[in-house]
Backbone as JSON, one array per atom type, in Angstrom:
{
  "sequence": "XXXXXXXXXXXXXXXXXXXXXXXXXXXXXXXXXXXXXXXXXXXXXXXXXXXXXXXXXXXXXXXXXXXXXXXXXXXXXXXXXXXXXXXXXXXX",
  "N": [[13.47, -1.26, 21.8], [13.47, -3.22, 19.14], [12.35, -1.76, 15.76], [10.69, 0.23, 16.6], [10.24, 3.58, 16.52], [11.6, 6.15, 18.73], [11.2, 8.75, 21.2], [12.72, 10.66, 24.38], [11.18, 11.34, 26.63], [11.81, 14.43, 27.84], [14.61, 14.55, 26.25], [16.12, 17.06, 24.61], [14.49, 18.82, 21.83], [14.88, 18.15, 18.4], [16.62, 16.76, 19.02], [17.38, 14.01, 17.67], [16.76, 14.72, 15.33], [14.09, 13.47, 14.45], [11.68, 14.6, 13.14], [12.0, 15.0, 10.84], [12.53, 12.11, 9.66], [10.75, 10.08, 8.42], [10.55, 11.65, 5.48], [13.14, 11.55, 4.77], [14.46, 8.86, 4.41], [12.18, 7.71, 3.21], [9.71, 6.6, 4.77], [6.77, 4.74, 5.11], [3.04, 5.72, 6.52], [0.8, 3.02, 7.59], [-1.26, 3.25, 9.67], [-2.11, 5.73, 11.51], [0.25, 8.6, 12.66], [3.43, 10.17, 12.05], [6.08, 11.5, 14.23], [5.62, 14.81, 15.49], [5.2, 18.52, 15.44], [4.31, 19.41, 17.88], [4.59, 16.99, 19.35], [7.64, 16.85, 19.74], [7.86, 20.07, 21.02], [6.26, 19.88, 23.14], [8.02, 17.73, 24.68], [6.9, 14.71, 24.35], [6.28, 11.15, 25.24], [6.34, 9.32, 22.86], [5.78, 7.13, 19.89], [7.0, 5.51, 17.28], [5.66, 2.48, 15.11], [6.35, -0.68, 13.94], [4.8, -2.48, 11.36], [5.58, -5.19, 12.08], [6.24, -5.27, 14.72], [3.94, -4.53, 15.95], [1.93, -6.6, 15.09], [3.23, -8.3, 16.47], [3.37, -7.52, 19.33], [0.58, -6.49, 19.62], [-1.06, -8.58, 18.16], [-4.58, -9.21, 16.47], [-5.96, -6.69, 17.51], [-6.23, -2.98, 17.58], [-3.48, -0.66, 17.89], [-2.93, 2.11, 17.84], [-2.43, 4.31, 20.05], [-2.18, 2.79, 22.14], [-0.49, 1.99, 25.46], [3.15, 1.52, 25.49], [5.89, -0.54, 26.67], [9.3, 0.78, 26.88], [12.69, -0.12, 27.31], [12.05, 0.62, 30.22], [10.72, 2.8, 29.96], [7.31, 4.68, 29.44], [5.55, 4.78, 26.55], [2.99, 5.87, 23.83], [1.89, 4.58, 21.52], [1.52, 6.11, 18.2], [1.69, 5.67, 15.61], [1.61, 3.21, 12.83], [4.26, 1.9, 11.27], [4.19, 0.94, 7.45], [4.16, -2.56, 6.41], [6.34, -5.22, 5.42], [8.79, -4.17, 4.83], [9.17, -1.14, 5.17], [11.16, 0.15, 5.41], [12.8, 2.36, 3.42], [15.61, 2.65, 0.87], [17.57, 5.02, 1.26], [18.04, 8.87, 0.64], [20.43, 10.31, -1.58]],
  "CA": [[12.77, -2.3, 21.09], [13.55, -2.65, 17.57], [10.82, -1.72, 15.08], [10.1, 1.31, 17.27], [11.01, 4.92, 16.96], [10.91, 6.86, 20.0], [12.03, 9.87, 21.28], [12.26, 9.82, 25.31], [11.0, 12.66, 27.4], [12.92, 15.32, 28.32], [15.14, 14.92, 25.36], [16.1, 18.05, 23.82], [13.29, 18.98, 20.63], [15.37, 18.06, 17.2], [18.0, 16.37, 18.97], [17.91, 12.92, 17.04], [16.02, 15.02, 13.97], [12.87, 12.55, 13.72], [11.02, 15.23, 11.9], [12.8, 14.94, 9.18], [13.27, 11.28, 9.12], [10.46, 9.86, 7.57], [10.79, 11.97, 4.05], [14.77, 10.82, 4.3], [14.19, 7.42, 4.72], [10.6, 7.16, 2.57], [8.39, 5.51, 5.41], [5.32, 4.86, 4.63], [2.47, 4.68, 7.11], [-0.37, 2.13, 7.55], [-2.39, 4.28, 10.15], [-1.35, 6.82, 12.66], [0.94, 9.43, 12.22], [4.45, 10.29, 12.28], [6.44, 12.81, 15.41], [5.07, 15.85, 14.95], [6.39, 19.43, 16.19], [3.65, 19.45, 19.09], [5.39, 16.19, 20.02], [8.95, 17.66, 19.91], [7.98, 20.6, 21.61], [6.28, 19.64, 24.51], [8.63, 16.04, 24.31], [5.95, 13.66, 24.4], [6.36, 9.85, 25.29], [5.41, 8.84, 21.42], [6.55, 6.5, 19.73], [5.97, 5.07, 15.62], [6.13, 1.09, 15.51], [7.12, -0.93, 13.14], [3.61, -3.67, 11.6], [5.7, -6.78, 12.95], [5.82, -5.01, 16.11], [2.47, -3.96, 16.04], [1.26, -8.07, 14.79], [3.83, -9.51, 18.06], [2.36, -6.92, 20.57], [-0.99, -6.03, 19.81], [-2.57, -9.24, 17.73], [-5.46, -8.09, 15.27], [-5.92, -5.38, 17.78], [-5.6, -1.8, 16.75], [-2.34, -0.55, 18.21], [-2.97, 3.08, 17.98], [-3.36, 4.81, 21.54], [-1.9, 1.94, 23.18], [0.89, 1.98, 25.72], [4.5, 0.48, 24.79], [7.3, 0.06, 27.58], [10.55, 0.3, 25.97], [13.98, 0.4, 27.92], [11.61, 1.59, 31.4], [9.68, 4.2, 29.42], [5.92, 4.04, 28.82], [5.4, 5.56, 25.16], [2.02, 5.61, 23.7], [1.64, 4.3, 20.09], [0.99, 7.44, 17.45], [2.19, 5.35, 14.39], [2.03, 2.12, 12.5], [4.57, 2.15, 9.44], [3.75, -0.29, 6.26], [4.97, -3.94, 6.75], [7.08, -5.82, 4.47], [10.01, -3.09, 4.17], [9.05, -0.11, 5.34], [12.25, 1.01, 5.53], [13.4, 2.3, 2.25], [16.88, 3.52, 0.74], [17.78, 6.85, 1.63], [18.36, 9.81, -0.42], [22.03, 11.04, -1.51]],
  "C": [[13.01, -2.11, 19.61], [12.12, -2.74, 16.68], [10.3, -0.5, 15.61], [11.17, 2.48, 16.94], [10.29, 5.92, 18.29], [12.26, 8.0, 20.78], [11.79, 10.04, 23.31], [11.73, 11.28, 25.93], [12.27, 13.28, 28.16], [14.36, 15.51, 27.58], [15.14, 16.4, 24.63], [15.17, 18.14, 21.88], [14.87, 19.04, 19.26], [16.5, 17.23, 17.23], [18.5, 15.12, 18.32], [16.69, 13.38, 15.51], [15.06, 14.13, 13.49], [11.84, 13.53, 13.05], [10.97, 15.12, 10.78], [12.81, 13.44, 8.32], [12.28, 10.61, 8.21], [10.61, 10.08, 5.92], [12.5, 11.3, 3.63], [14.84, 9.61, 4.51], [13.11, 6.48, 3.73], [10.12, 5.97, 3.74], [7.04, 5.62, 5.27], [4.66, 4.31, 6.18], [1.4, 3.9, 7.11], [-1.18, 2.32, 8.18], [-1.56, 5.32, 11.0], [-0.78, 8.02, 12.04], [2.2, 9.62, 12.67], [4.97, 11.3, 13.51], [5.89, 14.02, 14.39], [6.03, 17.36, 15.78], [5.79, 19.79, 17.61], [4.59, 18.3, 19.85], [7.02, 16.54, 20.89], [9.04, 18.9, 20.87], [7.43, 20.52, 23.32], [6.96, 17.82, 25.27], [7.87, 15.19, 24.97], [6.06, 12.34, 24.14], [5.73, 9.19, 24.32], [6.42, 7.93, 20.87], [5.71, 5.75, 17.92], [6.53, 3.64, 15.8], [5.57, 0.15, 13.79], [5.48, -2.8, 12.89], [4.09, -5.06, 12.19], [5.7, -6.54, 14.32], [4.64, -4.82, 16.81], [1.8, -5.43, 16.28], [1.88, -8.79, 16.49], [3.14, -8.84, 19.08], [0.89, -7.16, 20.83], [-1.89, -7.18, 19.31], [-3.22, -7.95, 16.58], [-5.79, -6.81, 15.97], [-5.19, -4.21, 17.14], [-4.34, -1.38, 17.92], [-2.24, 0.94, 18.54], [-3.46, 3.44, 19.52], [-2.85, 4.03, 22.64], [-0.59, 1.93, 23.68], [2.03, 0.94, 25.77], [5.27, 0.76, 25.94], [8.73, 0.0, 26.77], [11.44, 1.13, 26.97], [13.09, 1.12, 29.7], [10.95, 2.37, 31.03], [8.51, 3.65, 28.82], [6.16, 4.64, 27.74], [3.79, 4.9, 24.72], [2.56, 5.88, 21.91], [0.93, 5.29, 19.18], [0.52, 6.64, 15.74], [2.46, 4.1, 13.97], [2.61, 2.23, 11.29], [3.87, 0.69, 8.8], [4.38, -1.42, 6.85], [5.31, -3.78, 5.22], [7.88, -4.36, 3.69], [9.59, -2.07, 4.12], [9.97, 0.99, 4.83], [12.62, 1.29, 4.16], [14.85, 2.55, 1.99], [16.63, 4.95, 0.47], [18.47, 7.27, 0.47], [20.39, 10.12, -0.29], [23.02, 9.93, -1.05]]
}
């Protein structure tokens, strides 16, 4: 789903480095929280989503807690980034 980051279970812990990516990226979020290393280590069906994804899914509902299917996989919502350009330019 685009707008979503998600890491899938049973993925190897660092293997697409989302730890990292917020600070290299600058995302900001609007509630929730970003992967964490509890996530990574026991690889937990999480997932950070993106406020237009959040507004088409969920409505004024809160979004946090709630489960997402993406690609066959449930993922439960940790993370709403900022709207209007989250995404920033990256470092270097």
């Amino acid at each position: 789903m685009e707008g979503a980051l998600a890491r899938r279970p049973g993925e190897a812990a660092g293997s697409r480095g989302l730890l990292g990516l917020p600070a290299l990226v600058k995302l900001a979020l609007r509630e929730g929280r970003f992967f964490d290393r509890t996530d990574e280590d026991t690889h937990a069906a999480v997932c950070v989503i993106g406020e237009r994804v959040r507004r088409d899914l969920f409505g004024f509902e809160p979004a946090l807690g709630r489960p997402l299917k993406v690609n066959d996989q449930w993922l439960t919502v940790v993370g709403v980034l900022e709207g209007g350009g989250a995404r920033r330019r990256s470092r270097g």
